[in-house]
N, C-alpha and C positions, 0 to 999 in steps of 0.2 A: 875326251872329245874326239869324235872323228873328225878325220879329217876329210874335205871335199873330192871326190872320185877324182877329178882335172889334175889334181895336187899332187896322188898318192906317188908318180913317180920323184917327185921334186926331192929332193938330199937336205934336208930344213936341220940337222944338227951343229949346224956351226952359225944359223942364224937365229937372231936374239930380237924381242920383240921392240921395236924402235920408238912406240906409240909417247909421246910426250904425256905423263899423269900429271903433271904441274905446270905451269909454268906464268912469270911473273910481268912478262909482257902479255898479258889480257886479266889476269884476276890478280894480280900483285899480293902475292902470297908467298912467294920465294920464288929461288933460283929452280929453272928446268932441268928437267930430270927425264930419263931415258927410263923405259919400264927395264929394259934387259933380261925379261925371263924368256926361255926356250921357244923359240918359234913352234907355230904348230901346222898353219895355214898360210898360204900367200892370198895379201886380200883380195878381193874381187875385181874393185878400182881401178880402171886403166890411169889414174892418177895420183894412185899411190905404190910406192914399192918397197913397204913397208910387208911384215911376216908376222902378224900379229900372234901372242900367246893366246893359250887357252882363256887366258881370264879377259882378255882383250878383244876376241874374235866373236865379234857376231853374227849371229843366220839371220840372212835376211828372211822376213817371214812368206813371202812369199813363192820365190823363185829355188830358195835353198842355197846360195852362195855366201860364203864366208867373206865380211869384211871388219878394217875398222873403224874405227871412232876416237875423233880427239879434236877438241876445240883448239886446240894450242896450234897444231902444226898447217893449218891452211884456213880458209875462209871458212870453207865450207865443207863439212863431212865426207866419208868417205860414201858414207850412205847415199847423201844427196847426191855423188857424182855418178854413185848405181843406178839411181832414179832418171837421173837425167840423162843418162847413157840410154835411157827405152828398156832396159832390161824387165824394168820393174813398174812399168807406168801403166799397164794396162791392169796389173793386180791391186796395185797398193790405191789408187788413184779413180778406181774404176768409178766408185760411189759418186763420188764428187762431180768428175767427169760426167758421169751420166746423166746426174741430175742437170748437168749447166746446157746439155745437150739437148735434154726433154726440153727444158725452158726454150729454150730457141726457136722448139715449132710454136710457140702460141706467139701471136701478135701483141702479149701482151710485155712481152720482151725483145721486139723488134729493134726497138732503138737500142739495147745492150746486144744484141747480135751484131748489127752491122760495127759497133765501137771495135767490139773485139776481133769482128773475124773480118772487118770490108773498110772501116773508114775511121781510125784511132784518132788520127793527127790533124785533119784537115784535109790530108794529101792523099788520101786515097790506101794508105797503109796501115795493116793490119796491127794487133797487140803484137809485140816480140812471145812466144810462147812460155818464155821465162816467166813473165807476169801471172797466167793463167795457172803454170806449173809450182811455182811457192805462194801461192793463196790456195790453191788446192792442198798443199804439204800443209798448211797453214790448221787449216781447218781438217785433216786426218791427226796432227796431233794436239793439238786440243779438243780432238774426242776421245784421247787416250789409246788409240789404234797401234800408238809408237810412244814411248816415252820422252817427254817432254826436256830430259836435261843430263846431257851425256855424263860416262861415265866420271870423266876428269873434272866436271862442274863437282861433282858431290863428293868425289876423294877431297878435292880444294877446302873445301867448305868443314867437310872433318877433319881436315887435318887444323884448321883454325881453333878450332875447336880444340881439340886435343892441347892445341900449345896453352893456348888462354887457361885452360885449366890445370897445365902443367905449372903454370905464371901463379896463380892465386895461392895453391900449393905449397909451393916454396915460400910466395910471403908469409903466408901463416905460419910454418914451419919456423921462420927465421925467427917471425913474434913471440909468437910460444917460448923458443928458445932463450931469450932475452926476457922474457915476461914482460912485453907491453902488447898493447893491443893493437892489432893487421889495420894496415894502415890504409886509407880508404883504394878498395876494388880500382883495379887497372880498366879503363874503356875499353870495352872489346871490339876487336877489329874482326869485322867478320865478313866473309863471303857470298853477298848477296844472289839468291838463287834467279830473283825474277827477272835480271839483263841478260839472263843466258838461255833465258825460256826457247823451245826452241817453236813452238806456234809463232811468239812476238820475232825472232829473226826474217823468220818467210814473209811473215804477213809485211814488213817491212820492207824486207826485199824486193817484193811484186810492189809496193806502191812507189819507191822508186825507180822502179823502172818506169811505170806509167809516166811519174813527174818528169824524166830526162826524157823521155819519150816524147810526149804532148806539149808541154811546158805547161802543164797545169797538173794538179792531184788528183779531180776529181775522182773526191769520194764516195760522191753519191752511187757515180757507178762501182766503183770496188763496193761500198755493201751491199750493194745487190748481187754483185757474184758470191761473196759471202755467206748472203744469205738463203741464194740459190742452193752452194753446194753445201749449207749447212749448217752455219755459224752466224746464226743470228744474233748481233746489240746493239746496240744504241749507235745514233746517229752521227755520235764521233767517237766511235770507238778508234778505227785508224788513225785518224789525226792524235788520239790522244796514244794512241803505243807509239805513232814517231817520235812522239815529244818525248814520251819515258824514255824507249830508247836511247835516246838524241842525249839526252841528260844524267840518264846514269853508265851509259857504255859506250863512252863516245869513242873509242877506239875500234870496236866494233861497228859503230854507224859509218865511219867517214868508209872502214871498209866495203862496209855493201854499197854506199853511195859509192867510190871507185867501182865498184864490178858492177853497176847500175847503167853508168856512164858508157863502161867497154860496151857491156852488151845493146845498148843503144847506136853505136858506133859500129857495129858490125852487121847488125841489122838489117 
C-alpha cells in the first residue's frame, strides 16, 4: 500500500497499528486486543492518533485520505469524524444532499423546509446539522455506496465462529474416543451482525437528535427526508429500528442518546 503524499515524510517504524479488532465491552466476545502490526499511514482523523496497518487503513473514496475504522475504540468512526470535519461532505453526500435541496424549491415540501432550515422547535431554530448529516449517511449506506458493518463487527463474528466449532470438535473427539455418543451440540453464542448495521446507527442517531431537540420524534417528518434523499419504507420504519436498536444494543443506544443530548446542548 502506498502510503498518503502528507505522510511520506512521517518515521512510522517504531509505530504499530493500535486499531482495537475485538473487544468485549460492546460485542462481548472476549477480551480486547490491540492489532499491533506495522504502521503504515497516520489516519486522517483529527480525532484519532492512531497509525493504522495496511490491513486496517482505509481510502476514503472520495477525497483519497487514509483513515481508520473500529467500532470498539469510540462512538463513532474514524470515517464519520472525516465526514463531518467537511472534508468529505460535498462528495460522499452530494446525492442525498441534492436531492433534499431540489425538494425545497417545490411548495410541495414547504412545511419540511421551513422544519429543518427556519422553525424545528417552536422557537424559531433550525434542525442541529447532525440530524440532516446521519440520515443522509444513513441512506448512502444502505445503498451500498460504503459498506454497512466495519471491519471488527465481521473479525467478531468469525472469530465466534471459529471457537464454536473448535467446541463441537473436541466433544466428538472425546465421544468417539470413549465410544459413546456426542452429547447434545453446545448453543451457539454468536455475533449478531444487525445492531451494528451501520445505516440503522445514523438513521438513529439523527432521530435522536430530533427527539432531544424538539421533544417529540416526529416521524412523519424524518420519512420524508428519507424519502426524499432516497430511502423509501413503510411508515414506521424509524420507530421500528429505535426499538431494534434500543433492544438488542443497548450499549450502543444510551451511547448515541448521550452524544444526542451533547449535541443538542451546544447547539
Amino acid at each position: 500500500m502506498d502510503t498518503h503524499p502528507q505522510h511520506d515524510v512521517l518515521d512510522l517504524r517504531s509505530e504499530t497499528c493500535s486499531l482495537q479488532v475485538v473487544g468485549a465491552s460492546r460485542y462481548e466476545a472476549c477480551d480486547q486486543v490491540e492489532c499491533g502490526c506495522s504502521s503504515v499511514v497516520v489516519c486522517a482523523s483529527e480525532d484519532c492518533c492512531n497509525c493504522p496497518c495496511s490491513r486496517h487503513a482505509k481510502l476514503c473514496p472520495t477525497c483519497g485520505e487514509y483513515f481508520c475504522e473500529s467500532s470498539d475504540k469510540r462512538l463513532w468512526t474514524c470515517f464519520f469524524e472525516h465526514v463531518r470535519e467537511g472534508a468529505c461532505r460535498g462528495e460522499i453526500l452530494s446525492e442525498p444532499f441534492s436531492k433534499l435541496a431540489k425538494a425545497f424549491t417545490s411548495e410541495r415540501h414547504a412545511e419540511l423546509r421551513n422544519f429543518i432550515c427556519c422553525d424545528s422547535d417552536g422557537l424559531g431554530r433550525p434542525l442541529p446539522e447532525e440530524v440532516c448529516l446521519n440520515l443522509g449517511l444513513a441512506v448512502v449506506y444502505s445503498s451500498d455506496v460504503l459498506p454497512e458493518y466495519n471491519e471488527d463487527v465481521l473479525i467478531s463474528r468469525d472469530l465466534e465462529r471459529r471457537r464454536r466449532r473448535a467446541r463441537l470438535q473436541r466433544r466428538r473427539g472425546a465421544a468417539m474416543k470413549h465410544g459413546i455418543s456426542a452429547a447434545k451440540p453446545l448453543k451457539p453464542v454468536t455475533v449478531r451482525l444487525a445492531p451494528h448495521k451501520s445505516s440503522t446507527i445514523h438513521l438513529v442517531a439523527g432521530a435522536l437528535v430530533v427527539q432531544h431537540w424538539t421533544g417529540s420524534w416526529h416521524y412523519r417528518q424524518l420519512m420524508e427526508i428519507l424519502d426524499i434523499m432516497g430511502l423509501s419504507k413503510g411508515q414506521d420504519f424509524v420507530r421500528d429500528r429505535l426499538d431494534f436498536l434500543r433492544g438488542s444494543n443497548q450499549i450502543l443506544f444510551e451511547d448515541l442518546e448521550a452524544w444526542a443530548i451533547a449535541v443538542t446542548r451546544r447547539s
